[in-house]
DOLUMMI-100841 format. One line per 10 residues: number of its first residue (from 1); their letters; for each residue x, y, z of C-alpha. Coordinates in nm, 3 decimals. Each point is the difference from the previous one (the first is absolute). Layout:
<lobas>
NUM) a) X,Y,Z | ...
</lobas>
This chain:
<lobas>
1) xxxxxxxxxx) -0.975,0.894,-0.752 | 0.062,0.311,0.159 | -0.261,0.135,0.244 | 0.134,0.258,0.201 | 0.281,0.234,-0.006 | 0.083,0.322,0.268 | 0.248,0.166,0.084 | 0.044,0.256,0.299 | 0.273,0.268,0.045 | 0.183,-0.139,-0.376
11) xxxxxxxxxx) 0.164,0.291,-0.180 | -0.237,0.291,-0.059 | -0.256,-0.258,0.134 | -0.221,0.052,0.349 | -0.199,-0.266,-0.031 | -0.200,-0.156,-0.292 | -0.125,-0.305,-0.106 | -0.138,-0.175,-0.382 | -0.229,-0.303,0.033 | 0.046,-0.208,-0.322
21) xxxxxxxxxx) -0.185,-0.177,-0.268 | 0.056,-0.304,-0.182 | 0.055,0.113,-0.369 | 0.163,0.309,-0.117 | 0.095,0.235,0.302 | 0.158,0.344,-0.134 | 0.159,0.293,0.174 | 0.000,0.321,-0.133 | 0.083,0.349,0.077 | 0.172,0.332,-0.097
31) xxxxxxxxxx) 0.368,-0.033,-0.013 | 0.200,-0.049,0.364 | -0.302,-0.035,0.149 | 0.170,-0.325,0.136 | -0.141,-0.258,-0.227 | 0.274,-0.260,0.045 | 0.037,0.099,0.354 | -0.277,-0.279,0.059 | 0.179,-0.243,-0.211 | 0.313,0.092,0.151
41) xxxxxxxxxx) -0.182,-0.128,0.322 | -0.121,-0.316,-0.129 | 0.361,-0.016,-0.109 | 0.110,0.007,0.346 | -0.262,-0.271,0.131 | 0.184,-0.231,-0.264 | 0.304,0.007,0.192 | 0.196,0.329,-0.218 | 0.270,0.102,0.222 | -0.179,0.333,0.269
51) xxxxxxxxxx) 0.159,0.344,0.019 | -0.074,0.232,0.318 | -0.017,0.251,-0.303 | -0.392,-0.138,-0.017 | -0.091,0.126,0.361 | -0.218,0.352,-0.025 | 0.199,0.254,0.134 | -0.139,0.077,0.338 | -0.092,-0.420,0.059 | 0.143,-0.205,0.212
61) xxxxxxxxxx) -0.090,-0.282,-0.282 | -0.105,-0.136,-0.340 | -0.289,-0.293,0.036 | -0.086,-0.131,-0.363 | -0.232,-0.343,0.001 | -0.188,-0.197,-0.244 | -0.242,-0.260,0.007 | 0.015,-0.316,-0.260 | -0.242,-0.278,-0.052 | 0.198,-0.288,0.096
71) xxxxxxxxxx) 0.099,-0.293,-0.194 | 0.110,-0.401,0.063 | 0.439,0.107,-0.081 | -0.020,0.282,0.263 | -0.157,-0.200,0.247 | 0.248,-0.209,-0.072 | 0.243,0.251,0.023 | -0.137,0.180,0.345 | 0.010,-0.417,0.145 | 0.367,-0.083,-0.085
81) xxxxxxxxxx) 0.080,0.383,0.176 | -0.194,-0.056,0.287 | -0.302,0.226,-0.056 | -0.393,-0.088,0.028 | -0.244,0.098,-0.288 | -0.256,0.230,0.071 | -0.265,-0.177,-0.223 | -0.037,0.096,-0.344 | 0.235,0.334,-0.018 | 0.344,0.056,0.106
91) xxxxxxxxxx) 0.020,0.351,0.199 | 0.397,0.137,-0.054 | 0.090,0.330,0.208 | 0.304,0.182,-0.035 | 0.158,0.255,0.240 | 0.268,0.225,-0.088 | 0.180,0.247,0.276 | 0.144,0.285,-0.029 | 0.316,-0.107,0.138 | 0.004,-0.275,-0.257
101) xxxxxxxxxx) -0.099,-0.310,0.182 | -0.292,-0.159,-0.100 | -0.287,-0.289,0.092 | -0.144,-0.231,-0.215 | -0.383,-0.193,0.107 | -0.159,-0.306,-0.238 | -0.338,-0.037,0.143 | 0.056,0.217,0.343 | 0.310,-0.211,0.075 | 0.357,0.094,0.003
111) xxxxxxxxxx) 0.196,-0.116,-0.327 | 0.288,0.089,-0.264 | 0.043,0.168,-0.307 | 0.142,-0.314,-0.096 | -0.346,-0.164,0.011 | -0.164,0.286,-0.149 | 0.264,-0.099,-0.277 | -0.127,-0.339,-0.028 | -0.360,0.102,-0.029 | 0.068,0.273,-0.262
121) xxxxxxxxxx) -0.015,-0.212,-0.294 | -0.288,-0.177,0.125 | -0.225,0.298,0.049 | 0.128,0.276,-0.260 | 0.281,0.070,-0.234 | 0.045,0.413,0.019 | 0.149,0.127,-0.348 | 0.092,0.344,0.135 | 0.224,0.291,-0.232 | 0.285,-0.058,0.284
131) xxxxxxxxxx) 0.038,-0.375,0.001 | -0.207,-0.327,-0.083 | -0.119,-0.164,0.290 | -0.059,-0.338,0.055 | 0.362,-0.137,-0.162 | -0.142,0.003,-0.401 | 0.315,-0.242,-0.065 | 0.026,-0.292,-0.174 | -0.220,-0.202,0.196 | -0.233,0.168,0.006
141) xxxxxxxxxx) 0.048,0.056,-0.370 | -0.007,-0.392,-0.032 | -0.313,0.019,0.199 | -0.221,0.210,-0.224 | 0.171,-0.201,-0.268 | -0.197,-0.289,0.141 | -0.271,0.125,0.095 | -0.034,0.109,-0.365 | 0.013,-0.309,-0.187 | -0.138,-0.209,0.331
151) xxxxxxxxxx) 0.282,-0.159,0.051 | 0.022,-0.265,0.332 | 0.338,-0.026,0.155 | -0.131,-0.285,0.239 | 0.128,-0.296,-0.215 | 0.409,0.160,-0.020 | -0.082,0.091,0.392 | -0.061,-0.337,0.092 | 0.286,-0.138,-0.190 | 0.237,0.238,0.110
161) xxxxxxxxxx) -0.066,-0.045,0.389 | 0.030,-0.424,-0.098 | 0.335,0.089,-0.143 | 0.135,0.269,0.273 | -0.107,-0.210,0.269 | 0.195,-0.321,-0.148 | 0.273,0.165,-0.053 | 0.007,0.169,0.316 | 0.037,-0.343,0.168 | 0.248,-0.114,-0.245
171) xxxxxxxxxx) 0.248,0.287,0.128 | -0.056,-0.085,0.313 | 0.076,-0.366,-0.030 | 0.343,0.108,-0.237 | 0.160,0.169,0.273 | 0.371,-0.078,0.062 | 0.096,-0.267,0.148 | 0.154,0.171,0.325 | -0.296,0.203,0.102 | -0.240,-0.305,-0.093
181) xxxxxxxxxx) 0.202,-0.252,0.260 | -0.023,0.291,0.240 | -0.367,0.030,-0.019 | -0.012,-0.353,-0.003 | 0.171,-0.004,0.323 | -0.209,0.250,0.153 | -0.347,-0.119,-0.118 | 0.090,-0.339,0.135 | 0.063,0.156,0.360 | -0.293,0.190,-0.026
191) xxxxxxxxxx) -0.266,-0.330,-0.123 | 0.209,-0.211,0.285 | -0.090,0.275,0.262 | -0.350,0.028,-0.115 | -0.067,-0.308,-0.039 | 0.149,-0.163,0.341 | -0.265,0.251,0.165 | -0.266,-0.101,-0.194 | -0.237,0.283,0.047 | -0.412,-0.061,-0.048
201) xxxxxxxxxx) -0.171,0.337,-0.073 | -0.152,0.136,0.321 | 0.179,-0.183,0.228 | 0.165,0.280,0.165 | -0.350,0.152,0.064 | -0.134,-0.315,0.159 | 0.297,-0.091,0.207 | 0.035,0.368,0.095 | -0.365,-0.040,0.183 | 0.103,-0.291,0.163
211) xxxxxxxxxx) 0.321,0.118,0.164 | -0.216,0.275,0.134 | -0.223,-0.250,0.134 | 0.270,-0.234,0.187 | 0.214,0.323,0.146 | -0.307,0.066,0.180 | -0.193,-0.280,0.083 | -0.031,0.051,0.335 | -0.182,0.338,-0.054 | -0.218,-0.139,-0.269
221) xxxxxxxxxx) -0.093,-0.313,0.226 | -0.108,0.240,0.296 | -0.182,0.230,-0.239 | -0.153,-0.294,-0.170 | -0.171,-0.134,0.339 | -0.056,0.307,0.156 | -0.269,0.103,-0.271 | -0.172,-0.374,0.006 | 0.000,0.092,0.391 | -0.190,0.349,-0.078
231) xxxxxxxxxx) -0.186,-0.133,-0.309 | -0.157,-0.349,0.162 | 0.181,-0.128,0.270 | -0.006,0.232,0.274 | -0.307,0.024,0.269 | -0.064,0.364,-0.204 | 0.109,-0.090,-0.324 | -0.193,0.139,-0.327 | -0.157,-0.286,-0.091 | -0.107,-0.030,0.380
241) xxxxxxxxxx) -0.154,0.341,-0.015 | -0.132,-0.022,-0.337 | -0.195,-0.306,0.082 | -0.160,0.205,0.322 | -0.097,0.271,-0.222 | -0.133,-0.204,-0.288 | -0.217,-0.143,0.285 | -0.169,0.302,0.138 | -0.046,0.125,-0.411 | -0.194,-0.308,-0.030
251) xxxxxxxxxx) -0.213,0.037,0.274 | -0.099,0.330,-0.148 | -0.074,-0.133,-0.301 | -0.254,-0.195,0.128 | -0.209,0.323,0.067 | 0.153,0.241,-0.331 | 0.120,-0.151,-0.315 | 0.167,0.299,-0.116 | 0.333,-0.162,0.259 | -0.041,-0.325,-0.229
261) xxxxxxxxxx) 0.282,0.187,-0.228 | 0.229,0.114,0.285 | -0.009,-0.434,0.156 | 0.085,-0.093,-0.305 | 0.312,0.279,0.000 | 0.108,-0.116,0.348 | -0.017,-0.398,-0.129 | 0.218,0.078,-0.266 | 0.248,0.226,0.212 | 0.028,-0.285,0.217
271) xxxxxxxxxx) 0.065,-0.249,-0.279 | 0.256,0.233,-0.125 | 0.180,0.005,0.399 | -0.041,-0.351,-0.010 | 0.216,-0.026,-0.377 | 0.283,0.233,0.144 | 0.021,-0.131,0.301 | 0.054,-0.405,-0.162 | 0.263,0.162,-0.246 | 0.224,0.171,0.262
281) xxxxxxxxxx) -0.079,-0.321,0.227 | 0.192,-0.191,-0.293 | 0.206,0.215,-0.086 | 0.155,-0.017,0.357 | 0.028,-0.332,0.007 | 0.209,0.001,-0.339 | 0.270,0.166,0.142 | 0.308,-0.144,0.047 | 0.313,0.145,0.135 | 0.260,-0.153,-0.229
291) xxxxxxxxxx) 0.359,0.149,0.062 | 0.121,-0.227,-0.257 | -0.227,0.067,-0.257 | 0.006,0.379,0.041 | 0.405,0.002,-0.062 | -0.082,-0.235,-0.336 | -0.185,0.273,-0.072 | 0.161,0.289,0.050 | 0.311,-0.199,-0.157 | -0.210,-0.054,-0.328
301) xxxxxxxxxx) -0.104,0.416,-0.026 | 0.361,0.042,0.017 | 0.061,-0.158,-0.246 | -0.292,0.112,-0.241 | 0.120,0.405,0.075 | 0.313,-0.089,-0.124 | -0.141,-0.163,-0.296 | -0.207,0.333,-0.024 | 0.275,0.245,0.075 | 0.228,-0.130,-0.297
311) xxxxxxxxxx) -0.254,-0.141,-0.256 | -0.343,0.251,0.049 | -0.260,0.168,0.217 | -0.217,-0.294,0.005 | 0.008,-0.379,-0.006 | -0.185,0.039,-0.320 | 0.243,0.176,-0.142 | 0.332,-0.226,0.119 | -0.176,-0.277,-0.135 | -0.038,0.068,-0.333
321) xxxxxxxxxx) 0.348,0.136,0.020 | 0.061,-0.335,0.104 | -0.138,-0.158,-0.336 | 0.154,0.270,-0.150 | 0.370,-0.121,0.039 | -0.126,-0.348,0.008 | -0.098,0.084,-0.372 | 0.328,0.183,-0.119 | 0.237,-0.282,0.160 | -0.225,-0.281,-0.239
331) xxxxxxxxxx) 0.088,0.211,-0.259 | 0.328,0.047,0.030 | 0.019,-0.415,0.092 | -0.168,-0.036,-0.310 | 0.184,0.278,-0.198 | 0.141,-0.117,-0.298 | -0.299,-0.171,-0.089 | -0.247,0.330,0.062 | 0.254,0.197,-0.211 | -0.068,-0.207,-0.251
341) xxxxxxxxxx) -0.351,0.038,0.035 | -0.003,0.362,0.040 | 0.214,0.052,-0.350 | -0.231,-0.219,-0.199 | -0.306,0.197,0.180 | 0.193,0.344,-0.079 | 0.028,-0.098,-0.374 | -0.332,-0.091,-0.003 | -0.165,0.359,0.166 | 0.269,0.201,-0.218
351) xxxxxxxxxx) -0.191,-0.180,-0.281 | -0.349,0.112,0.107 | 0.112,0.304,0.078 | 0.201,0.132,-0.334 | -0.351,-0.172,-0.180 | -0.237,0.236,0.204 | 0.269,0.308,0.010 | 0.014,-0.025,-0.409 | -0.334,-0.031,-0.029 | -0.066,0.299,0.193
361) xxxxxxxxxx) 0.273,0.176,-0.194 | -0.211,-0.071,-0.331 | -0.306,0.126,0.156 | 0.138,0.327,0.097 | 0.114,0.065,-0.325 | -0.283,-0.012,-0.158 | -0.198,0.155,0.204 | 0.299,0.288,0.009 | -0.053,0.025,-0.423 | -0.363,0.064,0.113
371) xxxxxxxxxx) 0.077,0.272,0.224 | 0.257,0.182,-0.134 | -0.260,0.058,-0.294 | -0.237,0.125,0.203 | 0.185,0.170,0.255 | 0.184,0.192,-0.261 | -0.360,0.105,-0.183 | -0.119,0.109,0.330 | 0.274,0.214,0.091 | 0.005,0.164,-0.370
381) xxxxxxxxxx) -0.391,0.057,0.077 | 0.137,0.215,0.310 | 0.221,0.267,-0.217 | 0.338,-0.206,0.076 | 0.166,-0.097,-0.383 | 0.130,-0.303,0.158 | 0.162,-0.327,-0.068 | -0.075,-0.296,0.248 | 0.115,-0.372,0.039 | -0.030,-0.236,0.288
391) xxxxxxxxxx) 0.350,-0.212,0.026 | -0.009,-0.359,0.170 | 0.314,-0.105,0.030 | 0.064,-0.339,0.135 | 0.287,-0.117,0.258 | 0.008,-0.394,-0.016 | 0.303,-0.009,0.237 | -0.091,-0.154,0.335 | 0.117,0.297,0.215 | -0.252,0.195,-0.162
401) xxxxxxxxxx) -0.346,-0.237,0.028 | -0.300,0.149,0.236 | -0.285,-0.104,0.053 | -0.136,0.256,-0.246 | 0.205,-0.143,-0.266 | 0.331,0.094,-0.132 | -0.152,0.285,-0.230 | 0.120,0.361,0.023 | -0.259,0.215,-0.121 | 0.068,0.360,-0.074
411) xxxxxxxxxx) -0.207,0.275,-0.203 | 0.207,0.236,-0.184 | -0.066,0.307,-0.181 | 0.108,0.261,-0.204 | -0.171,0.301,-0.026 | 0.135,0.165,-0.273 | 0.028,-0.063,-0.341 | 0.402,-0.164,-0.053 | 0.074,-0.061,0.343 | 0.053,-0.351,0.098
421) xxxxxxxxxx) -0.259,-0.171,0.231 | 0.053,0.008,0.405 | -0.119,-0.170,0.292 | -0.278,0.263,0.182 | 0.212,0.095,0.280 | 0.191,0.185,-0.173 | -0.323,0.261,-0.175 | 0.103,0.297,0.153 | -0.356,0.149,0.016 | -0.255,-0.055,0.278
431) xxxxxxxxxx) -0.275,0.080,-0.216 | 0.121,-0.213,-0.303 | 0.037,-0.320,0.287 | -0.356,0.068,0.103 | -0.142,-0.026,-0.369 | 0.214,-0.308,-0.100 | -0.102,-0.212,0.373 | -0.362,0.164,-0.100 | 0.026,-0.167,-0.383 | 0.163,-0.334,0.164
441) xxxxxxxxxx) -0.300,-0.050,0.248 | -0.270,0.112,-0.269 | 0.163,-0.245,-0.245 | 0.032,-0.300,0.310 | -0.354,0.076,0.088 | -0.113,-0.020,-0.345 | 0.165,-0.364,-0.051 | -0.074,-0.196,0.300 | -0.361,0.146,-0.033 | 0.019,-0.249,-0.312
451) xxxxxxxxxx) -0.001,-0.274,0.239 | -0.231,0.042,0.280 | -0.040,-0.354,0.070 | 0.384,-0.030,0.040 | 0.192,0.068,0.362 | 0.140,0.324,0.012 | 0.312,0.116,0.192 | -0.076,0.239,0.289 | 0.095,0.403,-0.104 | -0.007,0.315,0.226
461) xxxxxxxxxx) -0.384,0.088,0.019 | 0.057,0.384,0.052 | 0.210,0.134,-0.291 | 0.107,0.364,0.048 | 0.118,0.271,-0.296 | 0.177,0.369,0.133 | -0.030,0.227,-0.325 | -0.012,-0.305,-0.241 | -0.151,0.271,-0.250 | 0.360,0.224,-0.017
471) xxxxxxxxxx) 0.113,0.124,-0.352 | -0.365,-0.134,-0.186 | -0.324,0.147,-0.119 | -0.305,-0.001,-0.209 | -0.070,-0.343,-0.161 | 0.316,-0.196,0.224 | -0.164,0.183,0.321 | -0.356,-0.184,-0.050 | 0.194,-0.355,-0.127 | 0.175,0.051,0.330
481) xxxxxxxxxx) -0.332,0.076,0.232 | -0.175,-0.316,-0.247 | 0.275,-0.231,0.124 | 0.003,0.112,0.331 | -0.364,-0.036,-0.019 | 0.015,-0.365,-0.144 | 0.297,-0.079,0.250 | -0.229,0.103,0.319 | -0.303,-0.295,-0.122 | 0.207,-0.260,0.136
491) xxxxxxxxxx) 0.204,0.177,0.250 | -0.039,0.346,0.225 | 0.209,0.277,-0.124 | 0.173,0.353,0.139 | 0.107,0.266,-0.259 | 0.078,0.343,0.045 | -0.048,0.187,-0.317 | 0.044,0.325,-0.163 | -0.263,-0.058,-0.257 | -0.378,0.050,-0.072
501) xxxxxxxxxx) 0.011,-0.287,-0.297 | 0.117,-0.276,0.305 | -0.196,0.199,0.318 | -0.307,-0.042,-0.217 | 0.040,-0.390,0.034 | 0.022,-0.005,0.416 | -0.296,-0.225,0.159 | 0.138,0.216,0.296 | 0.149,0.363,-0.003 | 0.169,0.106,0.265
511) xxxxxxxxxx) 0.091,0.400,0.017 | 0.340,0.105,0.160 | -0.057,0.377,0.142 | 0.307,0.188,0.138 | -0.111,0.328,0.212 | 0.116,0.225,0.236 | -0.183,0.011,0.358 | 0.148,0.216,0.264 | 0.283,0.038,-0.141 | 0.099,-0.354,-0.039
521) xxxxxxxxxx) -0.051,-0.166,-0.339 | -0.176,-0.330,-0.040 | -0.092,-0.267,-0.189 | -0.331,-0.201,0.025 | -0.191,-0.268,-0.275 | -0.363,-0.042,-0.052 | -0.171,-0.247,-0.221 | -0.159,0.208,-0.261 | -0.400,-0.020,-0.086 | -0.155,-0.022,-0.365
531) xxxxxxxxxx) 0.020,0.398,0.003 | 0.267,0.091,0.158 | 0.183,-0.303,-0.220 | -0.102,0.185,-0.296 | 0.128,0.384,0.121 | 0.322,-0.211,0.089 | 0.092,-0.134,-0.342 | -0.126,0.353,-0.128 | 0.238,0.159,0.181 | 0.240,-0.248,-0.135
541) xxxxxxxxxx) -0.080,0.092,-0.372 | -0.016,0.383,0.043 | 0.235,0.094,0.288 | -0.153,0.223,0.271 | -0.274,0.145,-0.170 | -0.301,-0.260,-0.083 | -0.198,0.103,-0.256 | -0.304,-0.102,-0.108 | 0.170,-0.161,-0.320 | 0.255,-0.247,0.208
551) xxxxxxxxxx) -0.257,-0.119,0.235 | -0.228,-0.068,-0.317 | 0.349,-0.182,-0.141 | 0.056,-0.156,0.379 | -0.366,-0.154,-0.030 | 0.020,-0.135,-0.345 | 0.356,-0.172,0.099 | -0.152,-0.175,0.335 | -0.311,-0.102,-0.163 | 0.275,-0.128,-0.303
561) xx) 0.186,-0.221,0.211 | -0.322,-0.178,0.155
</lobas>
């Protein structure tokens, strides 16, 4: 859901900023007031490509920001980019300068609009009259398709990453003969090499403290001794001193008990000298000044840095390398009988796979019959005339198998009567796109709320509508505020309308004002009380002038859609 959204030095805007609601948020306001201006904005925080035509004249820059409540698939997506969560909500921040550079921030920290991208149709999908954000194409056509008639792709998913990863090492394994003898070649160089070392994980660490130790053992030795000298040995040693002064605490605490805490201190301060003392006493006496050993050594981390300089960073990493090439040279020893295995295996996960692919075919179509009845009801509802069909058309040939399946799903339309049906993207009106997406999710919602108990696949949880009521009125105005209205119980959405009939439905109404202040023009939003919500959709129904009779009418219409 969307919490927050500001924006500072935008277009006519100097600074504003709308706190949302879950449920039906609508905008409102007389004509280029700069209604979509906000959307426009939330456009931009999507990833929409940033002009340094937004920057108020006079700014050095254009800030717009949003806050989102956060979900599991964008924390995903701010991990595999890099970025920490901030909790629950996901703060984006967009600066754009007046010489056309910009910035981009996910929670504070410096990102992309490539991420921002990513996250888009995870957080919001922004129907605006310019363009449809959030890529409405085919899968995501396929999606709400599914999502419809609860429809799990995790069966073909599974099958299809069996098969692709099969056949992946097939290929592999079916390379020609020239480049596999070469490979051969140099994988048995590189397992002789790796294997005449030998390498144990760590070594390099351990014997790389030792050489330390043995290029200066005559320095360690004299250290070694000199502290058991100053710790025990010597005539004023610690211990020697400590043993005075735990004498004379005693004494006193023959005549105060409150020293009884500071002789026990001093007893175990000298226990403590005593410990050190022993262990650099040994420690001494361990040292041996082994020429010999020291060049075996330094021979041997030779030889592991070159291991590490041609095979990895660590001897972790060169080892499994190691059993890497150790594995590909049994296979190709063992070729002719793995291929064998592999094409029977291949067969096998083709199998599974065209069984769950079909299957899923089947269940899309039905569940397309269902929708295109419904989705084409809707959209007549919402002053359209149209005709509506949902086409899955399968592709069984292996170049074309996902792990979605090898459907292509594709709504087409045709809104008037005698034209043939075509896919969406090619409606040439904003508005009419907004009321046929608004239909589709209406009619999705309306199946899969059928099946509560069943999984449902993940949507965009803030839907927003620019002008979705363009070209309607009367009766197909209020059908489009009830669906809107109906569409906002399960998920929050953003309209900005021209109409009382769908203003009256808001749960919040937001006001767009445009005035003039010092000779500058600007544009601010407030969220609207009961009252002032009223004189609002008056004003919508009468024009300038309220009269007593439209804010009667406004009254009756907002107590109406309750």
């Amino acid at each position: 859901m969307l919490l927050e959204l500001r924006a500072e030095n935008y277009a006519v805007i100097d600074h504003a900023i709308a706190v949302f609601g879950p449920g039906l948020n609508l905008l409102t306001g007389e004509t280029g007031a700069g209604k979509s201006i906000l959307v426009d904005a939330l456009v931009l925080l999507m990833g929409d490509k940033a002009s340094s035509d937004v920057v108020r004249h006079g700014a050095d820059k254009a800030v717009v920001a949003c806050v989102f409540e956060s979900t599991a698939g964008a924390e995903g997506i701010l991990e595999a980019n890099g970025l920490d969560s901030e909790g629950h909500e996901i703060i984006l921040r967009r600066e754009i300068l007046a010489n056309g550079k910009g910035r981009v921030f996910i929670n504070n920290q410096p990102a992309t609009v490539g991420v921002l991208r990513q996250l888009a149709p995870e957080l919001a999908l922004v129907h605006a009259q310019s363009e449809t954000m959030g890529a409405f194409d085919q899968a995501q056509q396929r999606s709400l398709l599914d999502r419809f008639g609860n429809i799990s792709e995790e069966s073909v998913a599974a099958a299809y990453e069996e098969w692709r990863a099969i056949r992946q090492k097939l290929n592999e394994l079916e390379r020609d003969e020239q480049d596999r003898l070469r490979m051969v070649d140099l994988w048995s160089f590189q397992h002789k090499e790796i294997d005449g070392v030998s390498p144990v994980e760590g070594e390099d660490e351990a014997l790389e403290i030792e050489r330390r130790v043995l290029s200066n053992a005559e320095k360690l030795y004299a250290a070694a001794m000199s502290a058991h000298e100053l710790l025990y040995e010597g005539a004023s040693s610690a211990e020697t001193t400590l043993r005075a002064a735990e004498k004379q605490i005693e004494e006193l605490v023959h005549y105060d008990p409150k020293f009884q805490e500071a002789a026990q201190q001093l007893a175990s301060a000298r226990a403590s000298v005593e410990d050190v003392s022993a262990t650099v006493r040994d420690y001494a006496e361990n040292i041996q000044s082994s020429p010999e050993r020291l060049a075996e050594i330094e021979d041997r981390l030779a030889a592991l840095s070159r291991l590490k300089r041609k095979y990895g960073q660590t001897l972790a990493e060169v080892i499994a390398y190691g059993e890497e090439v150790a594995t590909k040279l049994n296979e190709i020893e063992n070729r002719d009988e793995i291929l064998k295995t592999l094409r029977i295996e291949l067969k096998s996960a083709a199998d599974t796979y065209r069984k769950a692919a079909q299957s899923l075919t089947t269940d899309r179509a039905t569940a397309a019959k269902k929708l295109e009845k419904l989705a084409e009801t809707q959209m007549n509802d919402l002053a359209m005339k149209v005709r509506f069909a949902v086409r899955v058309a399968p592709n069984e040939d292996p170049a074309h198998w996902t792990a979605h399946g090898w459907d292509a799903v594709e709504c087409r339309i045709a809104t008037n009567a005698g034209e043939p049906l075509k896919p969406l993207d090619e409606i040439a009106s904003g508005g009419e796109m907004s009321r046929v997406l608004l239909a589709l999710k209406v009619s999705v919602e309306e199946g899969a709320s059928k099946s509560q108990s069943r999984k449902k696949t993940q949507v965009p949880r803030t839907l927003v509508f620019d002008e979705i009521d363009i070209g309607i009125g009367g009766r197909a105005a209020e059908a489009v505020g009830q669906k809107l209205k109906a569409l906002s119980r399960g998920q929050q959405v953003l309209c900005v309308t021209h109409l009382p009939q769908i203003a009256a439905f808001a749960d919040q109404h937001f006001l767009i004002e445009k005035k003039e202040q010092s000779g500058r023009t600007k544009t601010s939003i407030r969220l609207l009380e009961d009252t002032h919500r009223t004189e609002e959709v008056a004003r919508m129904l009468s024009g300038a002038t309220v009269t007593d009779t439209s804010l009667r009418h406004a009254e009756q219409m907002i107590k109406a859609s309750r």
